[in-house]
C-alpha positions as CSV (number, residue, x, y, z in Angstrom):
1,X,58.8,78.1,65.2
2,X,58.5,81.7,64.3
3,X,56.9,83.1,61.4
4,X,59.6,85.6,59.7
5,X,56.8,86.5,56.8
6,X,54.1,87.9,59.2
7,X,54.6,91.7,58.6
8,X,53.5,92.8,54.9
9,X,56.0,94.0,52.2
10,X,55.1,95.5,48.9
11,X,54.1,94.0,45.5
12,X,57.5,94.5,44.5
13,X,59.6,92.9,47.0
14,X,57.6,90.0,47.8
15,X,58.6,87.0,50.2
16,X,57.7,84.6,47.3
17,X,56.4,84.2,44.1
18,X,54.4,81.4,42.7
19,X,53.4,80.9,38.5
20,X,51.6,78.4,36.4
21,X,51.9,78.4,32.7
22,X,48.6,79.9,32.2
23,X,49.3,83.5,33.0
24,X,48.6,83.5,37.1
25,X,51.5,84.9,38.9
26,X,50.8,85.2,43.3
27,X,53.1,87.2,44.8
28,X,53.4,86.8,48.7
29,X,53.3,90.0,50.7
30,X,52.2,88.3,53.6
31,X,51.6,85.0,55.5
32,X,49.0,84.5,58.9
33,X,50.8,81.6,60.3
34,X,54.4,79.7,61.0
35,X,55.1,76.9,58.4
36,X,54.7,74.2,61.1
37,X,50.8,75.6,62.2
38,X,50.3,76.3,57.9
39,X,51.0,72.5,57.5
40,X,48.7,71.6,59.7
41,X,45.6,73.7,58.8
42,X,43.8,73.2,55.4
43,X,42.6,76.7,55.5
44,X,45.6,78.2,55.7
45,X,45.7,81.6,54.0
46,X,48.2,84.1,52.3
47,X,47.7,87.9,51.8
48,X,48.9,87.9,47.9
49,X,49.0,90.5,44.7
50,X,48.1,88.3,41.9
51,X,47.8,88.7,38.4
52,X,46.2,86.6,35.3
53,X,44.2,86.7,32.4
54,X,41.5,88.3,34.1
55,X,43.1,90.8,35.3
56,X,44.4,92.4,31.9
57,X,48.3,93.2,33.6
58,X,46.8,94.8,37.0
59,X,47.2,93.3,40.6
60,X,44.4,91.8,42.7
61,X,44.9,92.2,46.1
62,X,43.7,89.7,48.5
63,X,43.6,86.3,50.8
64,X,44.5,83.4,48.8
65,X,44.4,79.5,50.1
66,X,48.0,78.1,50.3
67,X,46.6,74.8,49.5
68,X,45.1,76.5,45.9
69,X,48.5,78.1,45.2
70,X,50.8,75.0,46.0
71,X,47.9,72.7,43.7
72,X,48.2,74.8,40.9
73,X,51.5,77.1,40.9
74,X,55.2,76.6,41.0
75,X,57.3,78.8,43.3
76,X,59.5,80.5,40.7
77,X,61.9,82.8,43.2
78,X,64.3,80.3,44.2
79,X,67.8,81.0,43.6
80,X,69.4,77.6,42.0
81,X,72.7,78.7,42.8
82,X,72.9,78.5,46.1
């Protein structure tokens, strides 16, 4: 399987974004591996822009563990529609 999210894309236009309903919002610029090897590895990582609390409204940019972002977020870009 091919991983269509390896190149990096802009806060703005992210491949997904992921929220919990304490403020943290992770948005996906980037991901290391295909979704078959990511399921498999428990160290599996996303290059992300997030923003909470802490942050007071700015981005943090950085590596992020999938596993810590599917525990405590809910992916919130999913058309229902469709």
């Amino acid at each position: 399987m091919k991983n269509l999210c390896r190149k990096s894309r802009p806060v703005d236009d992210p491949y997904e974004v992921w929220q919990n309903g304490h403020g943290w919002t992770w948005h996906v610029l980037k991901k290391y591996q295909n979704p078959d090897n990511e399921a498999k590895n428990p160290y599996a990582r996303w290059f992300v822009a997030a923003k909470s609390p802490m942050t007071f409204g700015s981005w943090e940019y950085g590596d992020t563990y999938v596993s810590e972002i599917k525990e405590y977020g809910v992916r919130t870009d999913i058309d229902i529609d469709d």
